[in-house]
N, C-alpha and C positions, 0 to 999 in steps of 0.2 A: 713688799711682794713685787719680783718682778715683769715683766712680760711673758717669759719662758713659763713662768710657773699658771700664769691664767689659761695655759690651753691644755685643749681637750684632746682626748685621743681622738677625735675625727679630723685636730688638727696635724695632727704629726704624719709624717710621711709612712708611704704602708710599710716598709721594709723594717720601721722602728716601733711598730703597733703588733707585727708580726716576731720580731726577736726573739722575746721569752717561748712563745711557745715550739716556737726552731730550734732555741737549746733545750729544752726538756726531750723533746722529740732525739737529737741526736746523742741526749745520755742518756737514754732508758736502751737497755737490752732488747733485743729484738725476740718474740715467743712464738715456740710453736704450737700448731695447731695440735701435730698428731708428730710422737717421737718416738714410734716402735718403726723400725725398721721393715720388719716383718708384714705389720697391715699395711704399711705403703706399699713394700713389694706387692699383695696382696689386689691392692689399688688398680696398681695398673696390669699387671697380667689381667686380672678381671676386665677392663677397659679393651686392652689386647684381642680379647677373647669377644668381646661384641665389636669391636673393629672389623675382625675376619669376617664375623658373620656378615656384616653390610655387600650390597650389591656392590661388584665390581669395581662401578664408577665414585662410590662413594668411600669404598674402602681407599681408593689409589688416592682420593684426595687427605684421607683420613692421615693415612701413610703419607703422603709430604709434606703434611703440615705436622709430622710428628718429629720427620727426619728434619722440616726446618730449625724447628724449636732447638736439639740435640743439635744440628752444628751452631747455631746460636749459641748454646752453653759452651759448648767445646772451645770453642776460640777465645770467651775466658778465661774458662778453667787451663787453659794451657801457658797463659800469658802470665795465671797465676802460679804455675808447677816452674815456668823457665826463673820467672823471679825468682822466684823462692832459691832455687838449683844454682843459680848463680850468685847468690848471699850464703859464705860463710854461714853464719847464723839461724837465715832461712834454710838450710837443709835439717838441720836440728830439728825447725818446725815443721819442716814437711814429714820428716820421719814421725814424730807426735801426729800429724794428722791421719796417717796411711794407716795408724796402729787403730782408730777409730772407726769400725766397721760400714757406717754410711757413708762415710769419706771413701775409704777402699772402693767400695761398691759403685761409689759415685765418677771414683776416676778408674773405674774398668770398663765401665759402662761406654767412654770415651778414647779408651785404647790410652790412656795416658801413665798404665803401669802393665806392664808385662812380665810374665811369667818366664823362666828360661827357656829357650830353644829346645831342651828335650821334654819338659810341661808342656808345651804346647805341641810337638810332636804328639805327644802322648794322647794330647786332647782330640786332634784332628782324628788320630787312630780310632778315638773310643765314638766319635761320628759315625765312622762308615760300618765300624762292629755290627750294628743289628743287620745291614744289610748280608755280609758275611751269615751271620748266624741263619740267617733266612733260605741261605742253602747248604747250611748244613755244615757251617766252615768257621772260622774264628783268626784273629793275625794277635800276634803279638810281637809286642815292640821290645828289641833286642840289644840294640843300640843305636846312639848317634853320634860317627867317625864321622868328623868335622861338619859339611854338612850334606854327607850320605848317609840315610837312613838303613838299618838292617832289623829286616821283620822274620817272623818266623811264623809260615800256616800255619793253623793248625786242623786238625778233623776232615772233610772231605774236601777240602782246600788244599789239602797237602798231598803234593806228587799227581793233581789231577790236571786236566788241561782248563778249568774252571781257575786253578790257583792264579795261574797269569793271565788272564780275562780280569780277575778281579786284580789283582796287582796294579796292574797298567792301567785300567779301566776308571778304578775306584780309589785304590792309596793313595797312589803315586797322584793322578790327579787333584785328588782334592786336597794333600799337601803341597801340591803348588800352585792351587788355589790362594790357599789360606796361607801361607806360608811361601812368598815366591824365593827365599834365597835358600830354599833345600835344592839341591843339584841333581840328587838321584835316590832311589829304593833299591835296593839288593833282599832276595830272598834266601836267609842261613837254614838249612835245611837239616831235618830232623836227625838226631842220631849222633857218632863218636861226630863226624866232621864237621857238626856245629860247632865245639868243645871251644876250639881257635878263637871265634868269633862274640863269643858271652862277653858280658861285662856281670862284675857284682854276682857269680853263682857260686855252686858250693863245690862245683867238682871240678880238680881240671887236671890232666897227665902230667904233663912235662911243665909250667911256668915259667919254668927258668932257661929255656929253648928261645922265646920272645925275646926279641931286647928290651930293655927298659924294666925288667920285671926284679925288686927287692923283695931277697925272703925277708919276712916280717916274725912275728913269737908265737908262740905254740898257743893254738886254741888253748890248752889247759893252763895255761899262764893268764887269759885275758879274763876278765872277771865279766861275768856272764848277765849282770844288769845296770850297766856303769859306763860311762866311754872311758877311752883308755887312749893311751896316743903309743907314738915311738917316732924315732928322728933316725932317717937317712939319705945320705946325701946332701946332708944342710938344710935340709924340710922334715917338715914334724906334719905328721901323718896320724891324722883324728881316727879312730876306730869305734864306731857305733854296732851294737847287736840289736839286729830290729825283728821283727814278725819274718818278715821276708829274707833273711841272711842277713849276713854280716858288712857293712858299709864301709866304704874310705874318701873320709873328705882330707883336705888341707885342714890342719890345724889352727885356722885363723875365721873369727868371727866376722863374717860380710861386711857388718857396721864398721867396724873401727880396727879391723886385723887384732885383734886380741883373741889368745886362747883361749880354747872350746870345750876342753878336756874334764875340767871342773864343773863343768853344766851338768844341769839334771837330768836325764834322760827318763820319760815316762812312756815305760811301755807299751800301759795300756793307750793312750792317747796317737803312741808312736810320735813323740816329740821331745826334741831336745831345747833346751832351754839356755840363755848365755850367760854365766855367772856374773856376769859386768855389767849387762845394759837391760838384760828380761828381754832380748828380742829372741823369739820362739821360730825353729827349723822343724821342718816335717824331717823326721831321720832317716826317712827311707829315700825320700828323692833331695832333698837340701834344699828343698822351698825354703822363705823364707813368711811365715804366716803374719808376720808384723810388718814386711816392708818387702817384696818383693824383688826388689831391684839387689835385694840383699843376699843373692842363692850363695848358698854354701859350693867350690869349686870340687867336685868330684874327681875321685882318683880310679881307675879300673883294677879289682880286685878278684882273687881266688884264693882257692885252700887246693894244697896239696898236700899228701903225706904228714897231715894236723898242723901243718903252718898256714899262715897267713901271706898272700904275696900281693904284695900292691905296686902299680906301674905308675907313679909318680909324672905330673907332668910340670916341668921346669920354666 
């Protein structure tokens, strides 16, 4: 027997006494406590909700030690989203992780996936709405040419001197609150001479007056629960029938440019589905519900005289 073997662990240095239980430590999986989404959400809006109530002084401290924590994660979690973005391979797994509802959740929470330019219009709109309804009035979102917004009052908002109080007052501001690279609000106003101005509706006079505008196939050619495509001008032109009218994306799935046409379209859910990868589109606005950064590109579309006419953009 030699020397080495007569000592004890009180002789060995601590870094060699501590070893084994370092590596078990670092190959066991890590558990959680609570894995519903929902009661965590739960959690903290409840927490939220007695934060408010605290006296002034103690909410404001409540609130920056909430907001420090959150940019604490954030500068993480972002460090982890560029890796990722910038590895071949790692975008594969970022796309797996965004498909994971607490992850989603977790990097929205952070601003680190955003929704498209006309989503998020949409969203600021649906903001200031109750205030709108509160006298008597309503907006609705029309389009978004480039990045000019076009609203349309409606009810006692429309044609009143309140409509432009609220316009300028309340849209237009708090879209460029929340959104500083929208340029301006235009209000399309009710009747034939909005016709011009729709995107995606079901009526329009002349289409073929516009430039840019290809007749497309006869409603009664397109099959009425199914998407369907057609090719012009060297672009192939997705057609989705959804609750709300009839849709025009580009033919090509956000993920990997692969066609659309062969995906499931489920009515009831209003979602199209991609026959190649299962990443799911809202079909009415071309979210993407699996990975956001994945919007399906929108074409502006009408029906005239039972055709289909979509204005392709190049």
């Amino acid at each position: 027997m030699n020397g080495n073997e007569n000592r004890t662990s009180a002789d060995l240095p601590s870094h060699e006494t501590e070893a084994p239980a370092t590596a078990a430590a670092a190959s066991s999986t890590p558990q959680l406590t609570v894995d519903d989404l929902e009661v965590l959400a739960r959690r903290v809006d409840d927490a939220m909700s007695e934060v408010t109530a605290m006296p002034a002084e103690y909410r404001a401290k409540a609130t920056a030690l909430k907001s420090a924590i959150e940019e604490f994660h954030k500068v993480g979690l972002t460090h982890i989203v560029k890796t990722l973005k910038n590895d071949p391979g790692g975008k594969e797994i970022l796309f797996r992780l965004v498909d994971e509802p607490a992850v989603f959740t977790l990097f929205s929470m952070h601003g680190l996936v955003r929704a498209d330019l006309r989503t998020q219009v949409q969203r600021v709109i649906d903001m200031v709405r109750p205030y709108l309804e509160s006298h008597g009035g309503n907006v609705e979102l029309v389009e978004l040419r480039g990045k000019t917004v076009l609203v349309r009052l409606l009810g006692n908002c429309n044609g009143c001197s309140l409509s432009q109080v609220t316009l300028k007052n309340t849209v237009e501001e708090t879209l460029r609150q929340h959104l500083p690279e929208i340029e301006g609000v235009e209000v399309v106003p009710n009747g034939a001479a909005a016709t011009e101005n729709l995107v995606q509706i079901q009526v329009a006079k002349d289409p073929d007056a516009a430039a840019g505008w290809i007749r497309g196939p006869q409603l009664g050619d397109l099959p009425p629960n199914r998407p369907s495509a057609f090719d012009a001008e060297g672009i192939s032109i997705l057609l989705l029938p959804t609750r709300g009218g009839w849709r025009a994306y580009r033919n090509a799935c956000a993920h990997q440019g692969l066609p659309l046409d062969a995906g499931m379209l489920d009515a009831d859910q209003g979602s199209l589905t991609c026959p190649w990868h299962g990443f799911q589109f809202d079909a009415e606005s071309g979210e993407c519900f699996s990975a956001p950064q994945c919007q399906l590109e929108p074409f502006p579309l009408r029906i005239s005289e039972n055709h289909i006419w979509v204005r392709p953009v190049s």
